[in-house]
TORLO-370713 format. One record per residue (C-alpha): chain; x, y, z. Coordinates in steps of 0.25 Angstrom, whole numbers, plus 2048, in hexadecimal, padded with zeros to 3 digits. Each point is the difference from the previous one (the first is absolute). Example, Ala and Ser with C-alpha at 12.3 -4.5 7.8 and 13.67 -1.06 7.14 Angstrom:
(kemar "A" (831 7EE 81F)) (kemar "A" (806 80E 7FE)) 
This chain:
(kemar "A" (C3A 83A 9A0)) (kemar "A" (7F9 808 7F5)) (kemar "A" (806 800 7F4)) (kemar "A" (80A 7FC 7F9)) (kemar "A" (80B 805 7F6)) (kemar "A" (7FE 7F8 7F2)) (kemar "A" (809 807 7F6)) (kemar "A" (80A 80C 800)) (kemar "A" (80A 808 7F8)) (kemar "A" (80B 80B 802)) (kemar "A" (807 80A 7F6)) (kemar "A" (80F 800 803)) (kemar "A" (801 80D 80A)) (kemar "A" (809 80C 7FC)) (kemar "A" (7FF 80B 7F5)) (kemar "A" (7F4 7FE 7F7)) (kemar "A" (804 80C 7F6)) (kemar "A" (7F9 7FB 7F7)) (kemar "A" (7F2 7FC 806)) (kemar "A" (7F8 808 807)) (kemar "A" (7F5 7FB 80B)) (kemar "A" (7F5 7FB 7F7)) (kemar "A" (80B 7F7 7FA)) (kemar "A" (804 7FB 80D)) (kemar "A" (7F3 7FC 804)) (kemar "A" (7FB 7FA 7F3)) (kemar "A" (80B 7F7 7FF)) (kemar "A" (7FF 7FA 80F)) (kemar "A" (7F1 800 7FF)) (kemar "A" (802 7F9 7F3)) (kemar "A" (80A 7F5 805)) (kemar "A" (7FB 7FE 80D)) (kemar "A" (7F3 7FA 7FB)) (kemar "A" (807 7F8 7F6)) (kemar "A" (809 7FA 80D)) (kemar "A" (7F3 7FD 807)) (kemar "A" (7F9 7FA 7F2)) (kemar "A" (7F4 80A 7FE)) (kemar "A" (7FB 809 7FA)) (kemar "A" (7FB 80F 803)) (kemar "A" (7F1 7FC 7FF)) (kemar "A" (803 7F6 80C)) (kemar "A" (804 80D 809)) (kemar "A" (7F7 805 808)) (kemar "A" (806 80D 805)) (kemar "A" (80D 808 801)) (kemar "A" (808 807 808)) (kemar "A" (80C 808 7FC)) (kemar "A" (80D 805 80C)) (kemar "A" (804 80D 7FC)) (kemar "A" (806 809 806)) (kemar "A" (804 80B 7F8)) (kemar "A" (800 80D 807)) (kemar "A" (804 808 7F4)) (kemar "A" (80C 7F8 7FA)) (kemar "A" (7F5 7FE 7F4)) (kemar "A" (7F4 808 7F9)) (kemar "A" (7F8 7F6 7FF)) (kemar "A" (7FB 801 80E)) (kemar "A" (7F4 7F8 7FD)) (kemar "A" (804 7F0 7FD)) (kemar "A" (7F5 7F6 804)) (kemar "A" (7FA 7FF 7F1)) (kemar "A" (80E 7FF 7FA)) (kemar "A" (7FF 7F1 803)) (kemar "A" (7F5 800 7F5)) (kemar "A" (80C 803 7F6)) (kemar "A" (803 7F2 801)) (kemar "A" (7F2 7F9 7FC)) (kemar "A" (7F3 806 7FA)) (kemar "A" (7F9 7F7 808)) (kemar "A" (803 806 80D)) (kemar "A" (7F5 80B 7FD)) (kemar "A" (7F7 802 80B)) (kemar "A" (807 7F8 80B)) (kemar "A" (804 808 80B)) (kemar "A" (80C 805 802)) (kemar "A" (807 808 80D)) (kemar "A" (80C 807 801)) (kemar "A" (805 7FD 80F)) (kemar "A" (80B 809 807)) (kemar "A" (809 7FE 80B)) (kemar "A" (80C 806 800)) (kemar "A" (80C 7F5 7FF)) (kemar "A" (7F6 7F7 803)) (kemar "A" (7F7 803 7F6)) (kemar "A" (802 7F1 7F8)) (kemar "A" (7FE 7F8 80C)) (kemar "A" (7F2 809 803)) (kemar "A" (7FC 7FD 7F3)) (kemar "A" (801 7F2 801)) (kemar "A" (7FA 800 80F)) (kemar "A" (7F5 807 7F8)) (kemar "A" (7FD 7F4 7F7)) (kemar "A" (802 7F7 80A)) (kemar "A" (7F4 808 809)) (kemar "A" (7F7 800 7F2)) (kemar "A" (801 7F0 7FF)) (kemar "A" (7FE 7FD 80F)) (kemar "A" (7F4 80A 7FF)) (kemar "A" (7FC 7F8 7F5)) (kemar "A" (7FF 80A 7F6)) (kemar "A" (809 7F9 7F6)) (kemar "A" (806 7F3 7FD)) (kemar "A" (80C 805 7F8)) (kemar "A" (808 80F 802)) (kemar "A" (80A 804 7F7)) (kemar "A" (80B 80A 808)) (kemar "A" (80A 808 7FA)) (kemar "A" (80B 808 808)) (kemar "A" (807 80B 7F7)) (kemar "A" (80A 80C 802)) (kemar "A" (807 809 7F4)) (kemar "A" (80A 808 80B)) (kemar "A" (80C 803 7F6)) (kemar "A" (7F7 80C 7F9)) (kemar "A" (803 808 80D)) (kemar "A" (80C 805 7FE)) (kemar "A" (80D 802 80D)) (kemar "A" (7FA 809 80A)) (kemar "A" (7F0 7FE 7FE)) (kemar "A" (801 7F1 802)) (kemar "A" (803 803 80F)) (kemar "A" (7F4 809 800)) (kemar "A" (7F6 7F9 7FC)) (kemar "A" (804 7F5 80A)) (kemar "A" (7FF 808 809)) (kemar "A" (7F1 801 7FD)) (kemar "A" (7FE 7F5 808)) (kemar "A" (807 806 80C)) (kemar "A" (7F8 809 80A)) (kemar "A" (802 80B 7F9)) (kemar "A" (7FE 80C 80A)) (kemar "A" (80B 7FC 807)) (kemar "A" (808 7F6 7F7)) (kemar "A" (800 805 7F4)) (kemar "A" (80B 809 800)) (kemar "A" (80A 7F5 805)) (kemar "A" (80C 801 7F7)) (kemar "A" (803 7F3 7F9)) (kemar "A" (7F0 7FB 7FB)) (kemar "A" (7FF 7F2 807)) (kemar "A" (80F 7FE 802)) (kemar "A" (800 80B 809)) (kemar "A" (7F3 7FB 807)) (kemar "A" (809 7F2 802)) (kemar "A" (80C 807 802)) (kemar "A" (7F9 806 80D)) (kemar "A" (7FB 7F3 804)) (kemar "A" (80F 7FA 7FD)) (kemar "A" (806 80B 80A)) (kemar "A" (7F6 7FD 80C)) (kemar "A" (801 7F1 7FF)) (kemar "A" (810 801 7FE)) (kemar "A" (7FF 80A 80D)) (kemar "A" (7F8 7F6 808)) (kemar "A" (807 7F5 7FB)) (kemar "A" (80D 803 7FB)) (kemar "A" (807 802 7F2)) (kemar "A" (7F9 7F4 7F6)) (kemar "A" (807 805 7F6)) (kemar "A" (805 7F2 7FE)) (kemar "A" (7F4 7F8 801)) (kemar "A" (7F9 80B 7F6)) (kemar "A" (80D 7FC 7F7)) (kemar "A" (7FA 7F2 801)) (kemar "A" (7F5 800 7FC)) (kemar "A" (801 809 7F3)) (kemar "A" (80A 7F7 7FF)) (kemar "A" (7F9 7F2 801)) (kemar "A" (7F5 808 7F8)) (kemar "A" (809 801 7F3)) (kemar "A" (805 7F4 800)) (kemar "A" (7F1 7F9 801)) (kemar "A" (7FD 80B 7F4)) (kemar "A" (80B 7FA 7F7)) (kemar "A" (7F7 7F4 7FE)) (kemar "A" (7F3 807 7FE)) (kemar "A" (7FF 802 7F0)) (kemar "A" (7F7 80B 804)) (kemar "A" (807 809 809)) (kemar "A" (805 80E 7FC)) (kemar "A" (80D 7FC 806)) (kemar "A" (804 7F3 7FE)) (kemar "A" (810 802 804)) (kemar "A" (807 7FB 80D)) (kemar "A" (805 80D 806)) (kemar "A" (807 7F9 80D)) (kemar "A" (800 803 80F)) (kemar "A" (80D 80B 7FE)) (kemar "A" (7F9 809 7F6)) (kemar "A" (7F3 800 808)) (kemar "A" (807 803 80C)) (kemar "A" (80B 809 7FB)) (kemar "A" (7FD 80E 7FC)) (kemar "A" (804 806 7F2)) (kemar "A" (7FE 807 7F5)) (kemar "A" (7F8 7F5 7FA)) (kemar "A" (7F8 7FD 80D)) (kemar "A" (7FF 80D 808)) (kemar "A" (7F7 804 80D)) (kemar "A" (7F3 804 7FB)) (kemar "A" (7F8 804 80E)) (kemar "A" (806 7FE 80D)) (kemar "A" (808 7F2 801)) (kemar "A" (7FA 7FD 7F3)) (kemar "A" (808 7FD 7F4)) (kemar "A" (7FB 7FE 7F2)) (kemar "A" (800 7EF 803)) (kemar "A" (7F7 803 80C)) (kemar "A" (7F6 806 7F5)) (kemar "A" (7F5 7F9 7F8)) (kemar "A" (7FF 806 7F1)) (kemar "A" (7F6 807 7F8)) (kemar "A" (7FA 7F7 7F5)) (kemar "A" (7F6 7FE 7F7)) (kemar "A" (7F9 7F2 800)) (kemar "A" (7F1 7F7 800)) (kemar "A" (7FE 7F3 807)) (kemar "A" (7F2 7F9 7FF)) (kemar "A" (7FA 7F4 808)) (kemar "A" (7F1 7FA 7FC)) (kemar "A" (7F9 7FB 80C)) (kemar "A" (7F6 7F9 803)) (kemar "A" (7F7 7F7 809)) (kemar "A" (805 7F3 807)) (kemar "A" (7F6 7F8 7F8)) (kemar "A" (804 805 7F4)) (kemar "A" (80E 800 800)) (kemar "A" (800 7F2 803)) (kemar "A" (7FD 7FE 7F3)) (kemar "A" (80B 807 7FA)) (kemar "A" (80D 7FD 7FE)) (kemar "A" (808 806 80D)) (kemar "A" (7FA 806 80A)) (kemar "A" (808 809 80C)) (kemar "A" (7F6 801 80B)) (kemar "A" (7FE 80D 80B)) (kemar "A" (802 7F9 80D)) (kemar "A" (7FD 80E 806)) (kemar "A" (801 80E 7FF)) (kemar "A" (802 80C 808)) (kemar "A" (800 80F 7FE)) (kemar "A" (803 809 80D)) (kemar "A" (802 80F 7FD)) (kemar "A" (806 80A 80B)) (kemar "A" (802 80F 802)) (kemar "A" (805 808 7F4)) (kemar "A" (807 809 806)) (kemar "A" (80F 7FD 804)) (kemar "A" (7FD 807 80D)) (kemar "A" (7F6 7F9 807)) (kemar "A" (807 7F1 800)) (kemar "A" (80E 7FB 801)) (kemar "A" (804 7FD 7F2)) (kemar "A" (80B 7F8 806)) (kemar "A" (7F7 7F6 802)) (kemar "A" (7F7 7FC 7F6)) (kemar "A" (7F4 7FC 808)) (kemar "A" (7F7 800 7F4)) (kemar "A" (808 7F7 7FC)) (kemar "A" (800 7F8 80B)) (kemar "A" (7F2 7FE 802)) (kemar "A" (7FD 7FD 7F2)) (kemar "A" (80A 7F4 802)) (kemar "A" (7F9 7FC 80D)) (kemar "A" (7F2 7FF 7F9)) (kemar "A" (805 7F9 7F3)) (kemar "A" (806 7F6 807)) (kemar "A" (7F7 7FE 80B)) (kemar "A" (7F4 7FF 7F5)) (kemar "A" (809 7F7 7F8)) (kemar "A" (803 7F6 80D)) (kemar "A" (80F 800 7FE)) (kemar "A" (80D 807 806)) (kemar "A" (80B 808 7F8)) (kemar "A" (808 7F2 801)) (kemar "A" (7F6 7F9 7F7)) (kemar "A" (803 80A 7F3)) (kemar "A" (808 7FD 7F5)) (kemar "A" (804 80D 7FE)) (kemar "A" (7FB 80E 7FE)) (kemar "A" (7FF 80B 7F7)) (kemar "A" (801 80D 808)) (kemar "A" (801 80F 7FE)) (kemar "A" (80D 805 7FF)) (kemar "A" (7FE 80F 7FA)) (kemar "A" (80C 801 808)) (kemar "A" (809 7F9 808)) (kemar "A" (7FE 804 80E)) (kemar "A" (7F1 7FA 7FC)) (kemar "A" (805 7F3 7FD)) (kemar "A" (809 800 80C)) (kemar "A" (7F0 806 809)) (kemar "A" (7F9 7F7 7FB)) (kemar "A" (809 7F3 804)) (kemar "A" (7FC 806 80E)) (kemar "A" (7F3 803 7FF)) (kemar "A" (7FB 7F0 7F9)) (kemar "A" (807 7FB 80B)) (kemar "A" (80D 7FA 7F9)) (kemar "A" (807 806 80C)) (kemar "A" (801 809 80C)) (kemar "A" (7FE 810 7FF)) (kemar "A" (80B 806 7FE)) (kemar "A" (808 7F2 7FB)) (kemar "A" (7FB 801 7F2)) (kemar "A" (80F 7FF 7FB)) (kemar "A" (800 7F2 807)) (kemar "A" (7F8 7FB 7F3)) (kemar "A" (80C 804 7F7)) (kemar "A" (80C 7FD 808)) (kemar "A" (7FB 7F4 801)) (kemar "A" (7FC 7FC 7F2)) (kemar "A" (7EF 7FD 804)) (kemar "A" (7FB 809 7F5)) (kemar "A" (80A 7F9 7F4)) (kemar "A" (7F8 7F9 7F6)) (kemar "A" (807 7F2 808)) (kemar "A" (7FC 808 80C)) (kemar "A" (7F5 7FC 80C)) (kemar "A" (7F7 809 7F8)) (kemar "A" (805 806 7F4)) (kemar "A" (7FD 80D 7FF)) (kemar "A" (7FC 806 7F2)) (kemar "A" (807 7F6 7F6)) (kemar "A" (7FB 809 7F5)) (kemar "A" (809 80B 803)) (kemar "A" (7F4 808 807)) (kemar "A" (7FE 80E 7FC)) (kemar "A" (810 804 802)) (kemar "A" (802 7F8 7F4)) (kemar "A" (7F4 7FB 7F8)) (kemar "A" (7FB 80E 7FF)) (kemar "A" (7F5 808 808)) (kemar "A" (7F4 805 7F4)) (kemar "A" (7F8 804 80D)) (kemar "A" (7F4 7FC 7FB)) (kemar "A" (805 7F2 7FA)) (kemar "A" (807 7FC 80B)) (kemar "A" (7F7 7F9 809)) (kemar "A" (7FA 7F7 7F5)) (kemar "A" (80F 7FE 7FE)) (kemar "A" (802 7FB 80C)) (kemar "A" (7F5 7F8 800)) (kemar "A" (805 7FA 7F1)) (kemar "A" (80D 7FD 805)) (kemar "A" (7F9 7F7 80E)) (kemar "A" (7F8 7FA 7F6)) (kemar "A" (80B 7FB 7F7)) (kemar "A" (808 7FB 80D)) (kemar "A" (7F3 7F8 804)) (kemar "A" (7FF 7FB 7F1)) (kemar "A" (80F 7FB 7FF)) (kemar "A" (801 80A 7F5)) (kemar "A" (808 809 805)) (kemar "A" (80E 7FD 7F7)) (kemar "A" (80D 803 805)) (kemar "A" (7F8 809 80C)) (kemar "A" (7FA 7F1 804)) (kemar "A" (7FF 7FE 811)) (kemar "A" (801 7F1 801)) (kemar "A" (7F4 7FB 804)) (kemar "A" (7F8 80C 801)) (kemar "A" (7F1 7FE 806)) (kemar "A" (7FD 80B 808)) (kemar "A" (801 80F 7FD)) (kemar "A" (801 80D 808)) (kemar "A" (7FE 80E 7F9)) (kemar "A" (802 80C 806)) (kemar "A" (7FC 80E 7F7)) (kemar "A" (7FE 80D 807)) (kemar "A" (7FC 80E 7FC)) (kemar "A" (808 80C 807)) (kemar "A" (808 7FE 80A)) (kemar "A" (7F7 7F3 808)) (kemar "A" (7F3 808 7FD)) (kemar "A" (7FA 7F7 7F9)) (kemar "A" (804 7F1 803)) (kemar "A" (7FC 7F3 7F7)) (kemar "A" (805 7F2 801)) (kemar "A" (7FB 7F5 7FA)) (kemar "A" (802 7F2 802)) (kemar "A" (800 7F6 7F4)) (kemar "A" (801 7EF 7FE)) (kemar "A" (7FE 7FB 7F3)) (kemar "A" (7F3 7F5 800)) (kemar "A" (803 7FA 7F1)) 
């Protein structure tokens, strides 16, 4: 235990038309430190998740978070980026900064202005963070990556059509209650699971349910040192980290598995002393749903191949064993690539801090979150308690 998260806030995800990625960050920036109760002149240095990739001009955001206080002149300031997982890394990144001693208080901002790119370059410039000499021409962006992984796993294991149905499902329904999702509707297990007009295949056995959405959005957490967030009013600490990156390209692993993943849940919970049995829920990646349904299997929830297991039987519901993204995850809530992992982190944090509204797991004191960059390159999970 490092650090602690001490204050947060989180722009409602969806369409911003009419703020561009400057706004976004000054407002989290700005009512993030308010949450926490300081001021800029107690920061000691931030870091800022954002992916971009072309979807903005402005390439260059580190400094943007000055826009929000005068004061913030000459602190350092980093832009971190890890595809998908880019928030989470940038958090990790603060967390390092405070263990090494360097600070006692890290602001960190995660941001993505994706509806700028417009239908067909939105795939491409995902696709970025595929390997490109061999993946890049995949038809479909990211959905047809996950459509690929979707046909192996379903050739392995059988049609899941059903349990993918499920889980988009359950993942709508959870994003009804979140006030910040971009889809706050109950769309029901028969429309996810029925083809139509309204919800047609997209890649492979993917349907549009099965897909997360592009999204503009900010999230912010301020961190800072056990001692001194002791003193402050709430404080969410890191029982452990993990960061486990794989092979890039598709070719060289079986992306059936998610053994990035996999490890990364290993060390987290090993360095943490507990068993998947001892968390109160977790907030996971689910860019799509055959990740979801991976990623059951590779935390250990169930058996290879028995991932539909956890839905059938209703473990990942918000009244489940372990409840599974009560936020709506990224199907629902929205995926700003860039904001997402703080999100992720935001949304553990209110759980842990009974804060959570109508989204609320009862008696929430341990979290999981799972964010990866690609598909399982780069692997993060963090495990959080709340100490005040």
């Amino acid at each position: 235990m490092t650090a602690c998260i001490v204050g947060w806030a989180h722009t409602p995800f969806g369409k911003h038309e009419d703020k561009d990625v400057e706004d976004l960050i000054v407002r989290v920036a700005t009512d993030a430190m308010k949450d926490a109760g300081i001021g800029p002149g107690e920061v000691d240095c931030i870091y800022v998740g954002h992916f971009n990739g072309g979807f903005v001009r402005q390439d260059f955001t580190s400094s943007l978070v000055f826009q929000a206080s005068d004061a913030f002149r000459f602190k350092p300031a980093t832009r971190v980026e890890n595809a998908c997982a880019t928030g989470t890394a940038a958090i990790h990144q603060g967390l390092t900064r405070i263990a090494a001693r360097q600070a006692r208080v890290v602001l960190v901002v995660g941001v993505e202005k994706m509806s700028e790119a417009k239908g067909p370059q939105v795939g491409e410039l995902l696709l970025r963070a595929s390997y490109v000499k061999t993946e890049a021409d995949i038809e479909g962006g990211f959905a047809g990556v996950f459509g690929r992984i979707a046909q192996a796993y379903f050739q392995r294991h059988g049609d899941q059509s059903d349990a993918l149905a499920r889980i988009a499902a359950k993942n709508h329904r959870n994003g009804a209650a979140n006030p910040l999702a971009q889809i706050r509707k109950d769309l029901g297990y028969e429309f996810c699971r029925t083809p139509s007009d309204k919800n047609p295949f997209v890649a492979g056995p993917l349907k549009r349910t099965d897909c997360s959405l592009v999204s503009d959005g900010a999230a912010a957490v301020v961190l800072a040192d056990v001692e001194t967030a002791l003193s402050m009013k709430k404080a969410v600490a890191f029982r452990a980290t993990a960061q486990v990156n794989d092979f890039l390209p598709m070719a060289k692993r079986d992306v059936t598995l998610f053994e990035g993943c996999e490890v990364a849940w290993k060390q987290a919970l090993g360095k943490a002393r507990l068993s998947l049995d001892d968390l109160s829920l977790v907030e996971t990646h689910d860019c799509f749903t055959i990740a979801e349904l991976l990623e059951y299997e590779a935390m250990g929830l169930t058996a290879r191949g028995q991932g539909a297991r956890a839905t059938t039987e209703g473990w990942t519901e918000k009244d489940g064993k372990l409840p599974v993204n009560p936020s709506g995850g990224l199907k629902s809530k929205g995926h700003p690539i860039g904001a997402t992992g703080v999100s992720m982190h935001v949304m553990a944090a209110m759980q842990l801090t009974g804060t959570a509204g109508d989204m609320q797991v009862k008696n929430a004191r341990l979290a999981g979150i799972f964010n990866m960059g690609g598909a399982a390159v780069a692997n993060y999970v963090s495990i959080l308690e709340p100490i005040r």
